[in-house]
Residue frames as qw, qx, qy, qz and C-alpha x, y, z in Angstrom:
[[0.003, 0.740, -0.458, -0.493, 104.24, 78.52, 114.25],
 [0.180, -0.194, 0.902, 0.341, 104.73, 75.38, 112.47],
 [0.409, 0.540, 0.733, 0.058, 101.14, 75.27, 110.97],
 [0.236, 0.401, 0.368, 0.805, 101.83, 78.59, 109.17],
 [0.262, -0.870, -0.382, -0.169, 100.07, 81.04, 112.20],
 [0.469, 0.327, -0.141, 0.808, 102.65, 83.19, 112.38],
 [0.231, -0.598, -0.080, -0.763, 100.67, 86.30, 112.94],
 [0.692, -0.576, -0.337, -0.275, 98.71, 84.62, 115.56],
 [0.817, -0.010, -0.337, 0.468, 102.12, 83.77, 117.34],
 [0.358, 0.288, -0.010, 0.888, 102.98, 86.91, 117.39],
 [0.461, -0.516, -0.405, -0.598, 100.14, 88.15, 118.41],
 [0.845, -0.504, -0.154, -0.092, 100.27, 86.19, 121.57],
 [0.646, 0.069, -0.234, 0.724, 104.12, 86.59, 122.31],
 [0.066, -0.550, 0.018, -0.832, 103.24, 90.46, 122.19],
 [0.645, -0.582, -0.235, -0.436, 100.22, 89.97, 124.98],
 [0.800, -0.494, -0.274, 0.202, 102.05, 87.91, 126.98],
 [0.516, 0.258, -0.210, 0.790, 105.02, 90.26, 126.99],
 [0.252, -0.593, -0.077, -0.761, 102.61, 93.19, 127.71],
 [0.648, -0.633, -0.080, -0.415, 101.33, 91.49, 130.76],
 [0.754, -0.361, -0.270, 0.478, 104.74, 89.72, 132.45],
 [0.331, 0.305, -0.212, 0.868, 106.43, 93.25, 131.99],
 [0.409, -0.679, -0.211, -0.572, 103.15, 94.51, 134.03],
 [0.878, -0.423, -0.179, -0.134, 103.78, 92.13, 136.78],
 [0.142, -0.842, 0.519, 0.041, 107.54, 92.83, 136.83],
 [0.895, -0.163, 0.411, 0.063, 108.59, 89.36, 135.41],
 [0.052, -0.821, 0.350, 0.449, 111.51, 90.18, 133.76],
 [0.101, -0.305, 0.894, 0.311, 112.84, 86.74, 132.32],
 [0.416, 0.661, 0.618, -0.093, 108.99, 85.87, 131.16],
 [0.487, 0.833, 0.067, -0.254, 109.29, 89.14, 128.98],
 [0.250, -0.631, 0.681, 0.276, 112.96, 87.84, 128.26],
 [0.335, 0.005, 0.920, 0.201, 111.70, 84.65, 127.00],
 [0.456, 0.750, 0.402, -0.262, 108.86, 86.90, 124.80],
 [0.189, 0.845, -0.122, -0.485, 111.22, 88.53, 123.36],
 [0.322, -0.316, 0.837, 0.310, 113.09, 85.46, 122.27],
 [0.494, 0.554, 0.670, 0.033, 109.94, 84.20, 120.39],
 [0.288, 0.868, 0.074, -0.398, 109.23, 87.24, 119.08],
 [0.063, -0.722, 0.560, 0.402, 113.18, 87.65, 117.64],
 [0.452, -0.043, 0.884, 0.112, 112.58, 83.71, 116.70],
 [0.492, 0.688, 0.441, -0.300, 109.42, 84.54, 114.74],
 [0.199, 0.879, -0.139, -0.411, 111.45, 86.72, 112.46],
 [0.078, -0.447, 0.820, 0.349, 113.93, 84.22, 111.75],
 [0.575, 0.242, 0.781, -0.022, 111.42, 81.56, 110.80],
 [0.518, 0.820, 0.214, -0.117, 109.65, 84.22, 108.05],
 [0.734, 0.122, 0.187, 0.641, 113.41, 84.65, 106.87],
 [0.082, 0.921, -0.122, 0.361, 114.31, 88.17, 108.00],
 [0.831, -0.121, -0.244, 0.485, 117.45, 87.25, 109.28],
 [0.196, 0.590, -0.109, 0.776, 118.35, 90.94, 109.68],
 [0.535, -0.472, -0.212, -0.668, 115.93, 91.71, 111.62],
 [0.916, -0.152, -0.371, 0.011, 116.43, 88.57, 113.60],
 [0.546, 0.152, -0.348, 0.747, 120.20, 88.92, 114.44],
 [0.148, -0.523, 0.054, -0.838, 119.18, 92.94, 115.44],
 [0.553, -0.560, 0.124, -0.604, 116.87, 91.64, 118.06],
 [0.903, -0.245, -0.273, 0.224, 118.31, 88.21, 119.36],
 [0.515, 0.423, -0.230, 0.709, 121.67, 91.11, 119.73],
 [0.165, -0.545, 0.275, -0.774, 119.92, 93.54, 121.59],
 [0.858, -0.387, -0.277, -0.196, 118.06, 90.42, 123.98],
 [0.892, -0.028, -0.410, 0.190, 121.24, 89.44, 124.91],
 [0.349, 0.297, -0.589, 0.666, 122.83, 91.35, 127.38],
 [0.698, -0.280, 0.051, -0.657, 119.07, 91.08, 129.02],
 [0.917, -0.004, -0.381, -0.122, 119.72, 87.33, 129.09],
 [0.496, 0.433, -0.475, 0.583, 123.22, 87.89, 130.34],
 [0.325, -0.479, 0.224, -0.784, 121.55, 89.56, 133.21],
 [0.886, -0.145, 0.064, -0.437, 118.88, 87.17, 134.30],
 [0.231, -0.330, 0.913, 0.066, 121.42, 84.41, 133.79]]
C-alpha cells in the first residue's frame, strides 16, 4: 500500500477473503474486510470507508 499498489492490495485482500470464508475462518475474513475498508480510506473515499468499517463492526463485536 505504501508504494502506491493499491490495486494489487486489493487484489490480494479480496483472494484471501475468498479463501478464509471457504475454510470457515471467520475473523481472517474479518480482518480482510478491515483492509479492504482501510484501502478505501487511504485513496480518500472516506464515504465509502466509514460505510464499510460501519457495517464490519458488529462482525468484530462478535468475534471479540
Amino acid at each position: 500500500m505504501q508504494l502506491g499498489r493499491i490495486d494489487e492490495a486489493r487484489t490480494a485482500y479480496g483472494t484471501a477473503r475468498l479463501e478464509f470464508a471457504e475454510r470457515g475462518l471467520e475473523l481472517a475474513v474479518a480482518e480482510a474486510d478491515y483492509g479492504l475498508a482501510y484501502l478505501l480510506f487511504v485513496e480518500n473515499r472516506f464515504s465509502e470507508a466509514l460505510e464499510a468499517f460501519e457495517t464490519l463492526r458488529p462482525q468484530l463485536e462478535r468475534l471479540g
